[in-house]
Rosetta silent file (secondary structure, phi, psi, omega in degrees, C-alpha in Angstrom):
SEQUENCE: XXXXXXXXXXXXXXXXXXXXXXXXXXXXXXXXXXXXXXXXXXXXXXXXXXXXXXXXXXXXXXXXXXXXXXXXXXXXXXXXXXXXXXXXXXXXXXXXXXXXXXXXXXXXXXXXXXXXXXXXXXXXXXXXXXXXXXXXXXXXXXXXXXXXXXXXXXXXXXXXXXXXXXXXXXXXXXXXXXXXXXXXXXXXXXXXXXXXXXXXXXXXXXXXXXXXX
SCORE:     score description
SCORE:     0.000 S_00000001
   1 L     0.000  -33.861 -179.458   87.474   67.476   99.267 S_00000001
   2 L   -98.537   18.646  149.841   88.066   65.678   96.210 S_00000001
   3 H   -43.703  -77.692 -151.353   90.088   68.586   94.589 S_00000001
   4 H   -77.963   18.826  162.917   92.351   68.824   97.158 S_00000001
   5 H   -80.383  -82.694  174.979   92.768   64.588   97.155 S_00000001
   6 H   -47.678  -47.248  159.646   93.597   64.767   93.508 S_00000001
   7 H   -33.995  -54.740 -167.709   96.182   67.980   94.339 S_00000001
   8 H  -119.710   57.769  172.767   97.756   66.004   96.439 S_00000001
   9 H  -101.063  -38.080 -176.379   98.169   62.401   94.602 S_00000001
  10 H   -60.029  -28.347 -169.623   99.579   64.825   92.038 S_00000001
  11 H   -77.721  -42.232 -168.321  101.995   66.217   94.411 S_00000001
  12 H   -59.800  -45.958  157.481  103.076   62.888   95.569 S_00000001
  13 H   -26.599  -86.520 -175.182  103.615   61.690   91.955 S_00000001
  14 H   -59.611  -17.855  167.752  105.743   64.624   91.296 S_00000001
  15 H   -88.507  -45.438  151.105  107.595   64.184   94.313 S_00000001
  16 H   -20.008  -37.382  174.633  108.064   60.198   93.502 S_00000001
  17 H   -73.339  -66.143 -154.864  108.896   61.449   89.984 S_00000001
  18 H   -60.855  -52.186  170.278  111.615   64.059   91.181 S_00000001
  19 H   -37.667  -72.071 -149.701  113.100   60.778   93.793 S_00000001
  20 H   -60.567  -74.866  163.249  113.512   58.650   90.636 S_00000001
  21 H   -20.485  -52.607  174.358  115.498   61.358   88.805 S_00000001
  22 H   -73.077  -36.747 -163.725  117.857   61.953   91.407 S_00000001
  23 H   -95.276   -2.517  146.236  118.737   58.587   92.451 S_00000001
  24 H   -47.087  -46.520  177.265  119.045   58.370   88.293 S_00000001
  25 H   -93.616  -29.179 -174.354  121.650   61.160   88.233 S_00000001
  26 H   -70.262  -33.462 -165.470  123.477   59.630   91.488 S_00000001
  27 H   -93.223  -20.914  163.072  123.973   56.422   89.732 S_00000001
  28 H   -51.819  -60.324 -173.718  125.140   57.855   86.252 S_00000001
  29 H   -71.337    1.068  141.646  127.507   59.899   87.933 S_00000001
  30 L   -69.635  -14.672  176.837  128.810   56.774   89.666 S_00000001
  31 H   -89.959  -38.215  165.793  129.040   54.838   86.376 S_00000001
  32 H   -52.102  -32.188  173.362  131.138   58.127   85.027 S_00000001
  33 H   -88.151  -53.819 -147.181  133.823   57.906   87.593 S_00000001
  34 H   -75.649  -32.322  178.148  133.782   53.840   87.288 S_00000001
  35 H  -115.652   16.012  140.090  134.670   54.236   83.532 S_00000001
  36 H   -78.101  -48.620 -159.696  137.387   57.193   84.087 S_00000001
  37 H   -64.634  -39.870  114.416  138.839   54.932   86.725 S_00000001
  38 H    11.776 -112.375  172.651  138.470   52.081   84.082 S_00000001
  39 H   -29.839  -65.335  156.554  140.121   54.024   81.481 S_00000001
  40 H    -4.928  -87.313  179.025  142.928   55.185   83.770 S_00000001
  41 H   -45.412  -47.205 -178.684  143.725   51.878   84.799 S_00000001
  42 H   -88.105  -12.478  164.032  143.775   50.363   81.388 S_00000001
  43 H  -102.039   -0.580  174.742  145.774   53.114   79.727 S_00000001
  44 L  -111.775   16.804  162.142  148.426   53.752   82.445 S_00000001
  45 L   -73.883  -67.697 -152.582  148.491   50.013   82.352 S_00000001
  46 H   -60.402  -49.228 -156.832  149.102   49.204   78.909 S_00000001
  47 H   -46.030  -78.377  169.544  151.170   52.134   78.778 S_00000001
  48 H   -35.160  -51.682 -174.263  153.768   50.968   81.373 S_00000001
  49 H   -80.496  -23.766  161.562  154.139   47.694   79.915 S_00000001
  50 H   -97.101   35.803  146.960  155.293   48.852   76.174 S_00000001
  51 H   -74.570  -64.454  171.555  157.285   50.725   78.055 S_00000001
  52 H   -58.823  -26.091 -173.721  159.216   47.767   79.508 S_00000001
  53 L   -85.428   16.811 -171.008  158.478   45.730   76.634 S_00000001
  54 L  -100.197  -23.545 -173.793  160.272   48.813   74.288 S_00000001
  55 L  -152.531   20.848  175.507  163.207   47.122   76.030 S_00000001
  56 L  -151.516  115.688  176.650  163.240   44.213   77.684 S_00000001
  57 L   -86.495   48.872 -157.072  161.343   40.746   75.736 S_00000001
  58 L  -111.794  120.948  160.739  161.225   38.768   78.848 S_00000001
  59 H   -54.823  -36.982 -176.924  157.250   38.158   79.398 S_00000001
  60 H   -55.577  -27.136 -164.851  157.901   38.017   83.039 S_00000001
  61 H   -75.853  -42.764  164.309  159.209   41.486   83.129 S_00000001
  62 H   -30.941  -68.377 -159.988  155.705   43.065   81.553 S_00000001
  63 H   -49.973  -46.160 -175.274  153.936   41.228   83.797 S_00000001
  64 H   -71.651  -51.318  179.741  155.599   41.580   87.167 S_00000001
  65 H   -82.509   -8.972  148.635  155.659   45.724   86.187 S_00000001
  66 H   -37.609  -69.977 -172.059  151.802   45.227   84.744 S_00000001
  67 H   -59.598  -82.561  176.477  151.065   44.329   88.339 S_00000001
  68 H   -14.946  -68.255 -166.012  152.992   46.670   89.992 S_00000001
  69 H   -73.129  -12.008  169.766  151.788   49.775   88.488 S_00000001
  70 H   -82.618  -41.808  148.893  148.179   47.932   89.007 S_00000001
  71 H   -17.041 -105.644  179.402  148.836   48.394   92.833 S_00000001
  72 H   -25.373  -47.396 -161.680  150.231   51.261   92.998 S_00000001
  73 H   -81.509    5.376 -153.938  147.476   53.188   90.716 S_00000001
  74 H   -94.913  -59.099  148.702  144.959   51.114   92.628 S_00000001
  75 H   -50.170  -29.605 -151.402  145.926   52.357   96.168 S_00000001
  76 H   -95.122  -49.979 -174.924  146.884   55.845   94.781 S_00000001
  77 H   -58.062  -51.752  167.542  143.418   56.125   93.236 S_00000001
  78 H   -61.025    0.098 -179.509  141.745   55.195   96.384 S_00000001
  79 H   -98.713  -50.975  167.800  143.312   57.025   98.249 S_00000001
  80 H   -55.560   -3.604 -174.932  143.195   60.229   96.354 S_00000001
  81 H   -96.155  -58.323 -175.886  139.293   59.506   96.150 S_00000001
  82 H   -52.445  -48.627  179.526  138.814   58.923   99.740 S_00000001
  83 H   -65.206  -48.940 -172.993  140.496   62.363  100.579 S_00000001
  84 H   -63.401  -18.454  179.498  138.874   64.302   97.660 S_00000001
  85 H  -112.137    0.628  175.234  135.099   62.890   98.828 S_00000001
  86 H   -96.371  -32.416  167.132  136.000   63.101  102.365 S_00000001
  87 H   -75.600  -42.846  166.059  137.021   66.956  102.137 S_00000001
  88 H   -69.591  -60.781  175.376  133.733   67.716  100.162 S_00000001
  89 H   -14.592  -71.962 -172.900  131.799   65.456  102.822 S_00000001
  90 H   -50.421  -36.935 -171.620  133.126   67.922  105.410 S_00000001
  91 H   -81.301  -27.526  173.054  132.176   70.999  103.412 S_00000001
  92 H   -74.867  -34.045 -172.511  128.461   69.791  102.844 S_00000001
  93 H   -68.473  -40.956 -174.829  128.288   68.887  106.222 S_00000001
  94 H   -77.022  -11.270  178.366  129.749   71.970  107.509 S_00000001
  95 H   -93.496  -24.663 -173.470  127.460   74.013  105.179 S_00000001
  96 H   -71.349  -82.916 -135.971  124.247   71.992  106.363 S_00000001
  97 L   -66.072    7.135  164.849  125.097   73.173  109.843 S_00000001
  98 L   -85.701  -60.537 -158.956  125.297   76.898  108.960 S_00000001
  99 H   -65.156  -31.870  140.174  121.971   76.543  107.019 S_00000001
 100 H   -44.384  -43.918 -157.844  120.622   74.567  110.553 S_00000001
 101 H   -77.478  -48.660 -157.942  121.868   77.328  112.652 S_00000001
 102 H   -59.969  -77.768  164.434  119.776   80.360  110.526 S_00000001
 103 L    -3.031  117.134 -148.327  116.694   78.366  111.358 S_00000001
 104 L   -79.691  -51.337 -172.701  114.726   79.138  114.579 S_00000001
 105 L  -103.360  177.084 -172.594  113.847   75.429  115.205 S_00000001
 106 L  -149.730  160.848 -167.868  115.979   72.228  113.678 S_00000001
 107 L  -124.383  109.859 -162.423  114.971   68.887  112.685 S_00000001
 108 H   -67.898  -64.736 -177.956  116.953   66.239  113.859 S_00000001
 109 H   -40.916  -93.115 -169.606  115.114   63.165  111.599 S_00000001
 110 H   -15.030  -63.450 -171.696  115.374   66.014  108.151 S_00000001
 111 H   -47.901  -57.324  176.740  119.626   66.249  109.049 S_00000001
 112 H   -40.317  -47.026 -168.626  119.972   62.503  109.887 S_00000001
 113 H   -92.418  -15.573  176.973  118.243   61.956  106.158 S_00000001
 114 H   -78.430  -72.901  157.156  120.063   64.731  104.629 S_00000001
 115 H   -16.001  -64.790  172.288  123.033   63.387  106.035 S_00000001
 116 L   -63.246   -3.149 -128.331  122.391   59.625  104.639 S_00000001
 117 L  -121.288  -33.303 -130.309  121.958   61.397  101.216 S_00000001
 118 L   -84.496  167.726 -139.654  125.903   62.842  100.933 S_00000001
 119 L  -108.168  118.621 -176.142  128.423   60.767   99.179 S_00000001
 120 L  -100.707  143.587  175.441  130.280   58.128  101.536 S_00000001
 121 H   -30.268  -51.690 -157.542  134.558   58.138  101.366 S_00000001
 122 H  -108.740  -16.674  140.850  135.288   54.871  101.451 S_00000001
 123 H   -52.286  -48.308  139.577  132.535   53.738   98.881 S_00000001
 124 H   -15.519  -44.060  174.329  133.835   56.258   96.672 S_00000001
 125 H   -77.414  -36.440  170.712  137.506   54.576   97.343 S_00000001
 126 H   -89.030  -28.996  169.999  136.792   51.053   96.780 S_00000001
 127 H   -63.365  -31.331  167.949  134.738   51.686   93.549 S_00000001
 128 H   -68.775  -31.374 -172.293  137.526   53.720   92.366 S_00000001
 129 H   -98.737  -59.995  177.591  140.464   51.019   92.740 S_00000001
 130 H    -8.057  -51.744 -168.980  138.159   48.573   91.249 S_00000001
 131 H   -79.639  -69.672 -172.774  137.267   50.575   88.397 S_00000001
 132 H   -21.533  -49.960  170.841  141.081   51.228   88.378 S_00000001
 133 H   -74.474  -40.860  168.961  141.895   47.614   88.674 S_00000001
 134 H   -45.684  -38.592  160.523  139.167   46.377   86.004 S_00000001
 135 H   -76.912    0.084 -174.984  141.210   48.228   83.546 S_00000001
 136 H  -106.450    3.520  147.647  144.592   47.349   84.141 S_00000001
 137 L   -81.856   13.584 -153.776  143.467   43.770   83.677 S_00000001
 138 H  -101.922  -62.341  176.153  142.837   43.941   80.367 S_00000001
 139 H   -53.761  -98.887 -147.204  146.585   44.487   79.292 S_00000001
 140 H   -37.205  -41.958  132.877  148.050   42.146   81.657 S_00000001
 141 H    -5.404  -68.755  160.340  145.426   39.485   80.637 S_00000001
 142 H   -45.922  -46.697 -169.902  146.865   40.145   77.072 S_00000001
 143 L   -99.427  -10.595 -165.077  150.297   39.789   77.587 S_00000001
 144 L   -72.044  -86.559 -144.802  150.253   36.704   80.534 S_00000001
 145 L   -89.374   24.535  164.106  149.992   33.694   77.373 S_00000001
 146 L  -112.973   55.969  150.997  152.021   34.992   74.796 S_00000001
 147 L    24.636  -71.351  161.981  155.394   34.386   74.159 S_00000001
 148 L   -84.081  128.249 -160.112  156.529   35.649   71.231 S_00000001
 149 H   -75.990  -35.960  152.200  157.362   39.160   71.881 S_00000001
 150 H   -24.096  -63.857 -170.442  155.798   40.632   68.745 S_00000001
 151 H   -68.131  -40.732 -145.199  152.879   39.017   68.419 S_00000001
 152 H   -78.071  -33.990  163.075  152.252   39.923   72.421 S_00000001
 153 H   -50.781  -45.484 -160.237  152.939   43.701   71.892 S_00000001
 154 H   -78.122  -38.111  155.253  150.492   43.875   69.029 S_00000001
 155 H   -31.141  -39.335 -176.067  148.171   41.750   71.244 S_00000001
 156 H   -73.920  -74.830  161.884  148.195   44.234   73.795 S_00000001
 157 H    -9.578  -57.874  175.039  147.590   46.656   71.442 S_00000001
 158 H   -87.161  -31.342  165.355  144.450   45.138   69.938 S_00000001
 159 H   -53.949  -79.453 -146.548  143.059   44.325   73.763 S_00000001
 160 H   -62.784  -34.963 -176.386  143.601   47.795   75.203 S_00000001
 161 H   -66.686  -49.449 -173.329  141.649   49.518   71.553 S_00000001
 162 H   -52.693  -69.455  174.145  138.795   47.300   72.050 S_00000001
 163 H   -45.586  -33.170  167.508  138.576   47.824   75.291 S_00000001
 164 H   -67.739  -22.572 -158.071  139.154   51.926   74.769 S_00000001
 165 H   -85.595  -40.043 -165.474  136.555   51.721   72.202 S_00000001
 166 H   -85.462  -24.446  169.779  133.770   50.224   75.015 S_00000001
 167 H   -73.132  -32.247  169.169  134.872   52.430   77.186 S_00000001
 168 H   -85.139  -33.429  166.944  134.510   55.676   75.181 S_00000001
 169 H   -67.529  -55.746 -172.268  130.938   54.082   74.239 S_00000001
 170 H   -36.752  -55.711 -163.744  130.009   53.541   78.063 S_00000001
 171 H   -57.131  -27.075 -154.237  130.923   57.285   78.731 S_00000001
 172 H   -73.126  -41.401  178.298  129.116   58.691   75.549 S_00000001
 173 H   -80.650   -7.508  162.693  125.705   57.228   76.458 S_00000001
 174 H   -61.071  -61.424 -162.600  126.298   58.085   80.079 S_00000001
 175 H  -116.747   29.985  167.912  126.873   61.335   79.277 S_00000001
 176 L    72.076   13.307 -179.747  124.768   62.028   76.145 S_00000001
 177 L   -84.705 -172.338 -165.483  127.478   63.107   74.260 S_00000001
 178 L   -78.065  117.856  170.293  127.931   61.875   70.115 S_00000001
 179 H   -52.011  -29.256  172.984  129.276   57.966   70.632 S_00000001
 180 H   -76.807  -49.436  169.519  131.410   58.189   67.735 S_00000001
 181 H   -55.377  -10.560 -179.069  133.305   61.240   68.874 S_00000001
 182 H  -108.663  -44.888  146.012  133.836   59.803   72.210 S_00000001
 183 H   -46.658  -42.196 -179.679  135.175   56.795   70.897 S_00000001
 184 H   -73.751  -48.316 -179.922  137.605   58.158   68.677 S_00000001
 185 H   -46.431  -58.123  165.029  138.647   61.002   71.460 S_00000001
 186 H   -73.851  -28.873  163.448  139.535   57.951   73.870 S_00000001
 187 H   -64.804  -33.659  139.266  141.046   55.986   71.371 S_00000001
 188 H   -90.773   22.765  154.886  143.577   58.415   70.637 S_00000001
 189 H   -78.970  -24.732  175.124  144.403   59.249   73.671 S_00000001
 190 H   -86.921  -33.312  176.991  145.304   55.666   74.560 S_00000001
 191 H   -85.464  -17.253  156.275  147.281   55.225   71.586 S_00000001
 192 H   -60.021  -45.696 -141.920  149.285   58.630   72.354 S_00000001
 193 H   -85.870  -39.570 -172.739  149.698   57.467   75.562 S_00000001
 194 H   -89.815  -40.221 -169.404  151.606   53.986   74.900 S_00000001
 195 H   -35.621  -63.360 -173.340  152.901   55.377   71.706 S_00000001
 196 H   -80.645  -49.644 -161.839  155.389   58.409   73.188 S_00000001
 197 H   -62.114  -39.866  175.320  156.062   55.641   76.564 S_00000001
 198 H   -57.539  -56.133  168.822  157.058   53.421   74.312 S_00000001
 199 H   -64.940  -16.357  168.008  159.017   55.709   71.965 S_00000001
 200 H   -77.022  -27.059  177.213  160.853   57.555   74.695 S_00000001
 201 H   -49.978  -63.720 -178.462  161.593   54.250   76.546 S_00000001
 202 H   -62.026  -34.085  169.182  163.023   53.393   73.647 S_00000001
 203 H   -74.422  -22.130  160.643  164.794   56.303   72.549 S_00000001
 204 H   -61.954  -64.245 -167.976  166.570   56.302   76.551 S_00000001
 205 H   -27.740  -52.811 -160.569  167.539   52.653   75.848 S_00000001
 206 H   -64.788   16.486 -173.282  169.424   53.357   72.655 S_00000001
 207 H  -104.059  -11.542  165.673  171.833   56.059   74.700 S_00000001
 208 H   123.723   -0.804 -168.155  172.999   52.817   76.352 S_00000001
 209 H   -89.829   -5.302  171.879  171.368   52.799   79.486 S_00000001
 210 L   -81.498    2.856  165.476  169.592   49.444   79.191 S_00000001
 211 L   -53.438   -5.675  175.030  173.294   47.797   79.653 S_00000001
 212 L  -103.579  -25.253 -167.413  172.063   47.915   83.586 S_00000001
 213 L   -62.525    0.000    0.000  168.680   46.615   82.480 S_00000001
């Protein structure tokens, strides 16, 4: 009797161990989408405004398209989240009930908890325009008290790297890759990224077309 005690404190233990692990891996990969959406947001942020700011020095004009494009990617992400975890929803769901049906008897309470386990839509949608909005404050932040249109580009500039830099650290120890390499990989991707909107923005202007602007 006390073998099979100790068997199964061990079992519980390993199932209690196995719990911890999973709801471990559920919340990393929620911190991994929260700092793509994050990054997103702060590099199709920045990006748009030294785009406008490639041609127009009026702070208001950053700002007012800083916001804008933080809308827009804000709804667009959540929305594109909600469908993409709402179409897998259906396919786990629709796969439990095949894997229910082969089974001579079925377990309502097991489905019900199985069920509670799967990934819900519209949590998945509001953490995404969140993360999406935490990063697109970061420019806009930058650019709202500055004035002088130099220093506020190169302001922007120095926000959005910093911010690229913590952001390439969050992901590396999330996802156990080398921190330096993940830093550098997002930092020059963010500085490509405003770099050509800014230089083509600028290179359209000069053909004459900001005379409309």
């Amino acid at each position: 009797m006390e073998t099979i005690t100790n068997s199964q404190v061990i079992e519980k233990q390993e199932l209690s161990v196995e719990k911890e692990e999973t709801d471990y891996s559920k919340r990393g990969q929620w911190i991994r989408a929260a700092v793509l959406g994050a990054t997103d947001g702060l590099v199709s942020i920045a990006s748009l405004m030294m785009g406008v700011g490639a041609v127009k020095k009026d702070v208001k004009a950053m700002i007012l398209s800083g916001f804008a494009g933080l809308v827009a990617g804000a709804c667009s992400m959540a929305i594109g989240e909600f469908v993409s975890v709402y179409s897998q929803l259906d396919i786990e769901v629709a796969q439990m009930k095949r894997d229910r049906g082969l089974q001579v008897t079925t377990d309502d309470e097991n489905c019900e908890i199985e069920r509670e386990k799967l990934p819900s839509p519209l949590q998945a949608a509001v953490a995404s325009a969140l993360a999406f909005m935490l990063g697109a404050v970061v420019p806009l932040l930058a650019a709202t008290f500055i004035g002088e249109y130099v220093l506020r580009l190169e302001v922007v500039v120095v926000a959005v790297t910093l911010a690229l830099v913590v952001f390439g650290w969050i992901g590396a120890v999330m996802g156990g890759s080398p921190v330096c390499k993940s830093c550098v990989r997002v930092l020059i991707g963010g500085w490509m990224a405003m770099s050509i909107t800014y230089g083509f923005t600028k290179l359209i202007a000069s053909t004459g077309l900001d005379s409309n602007l």
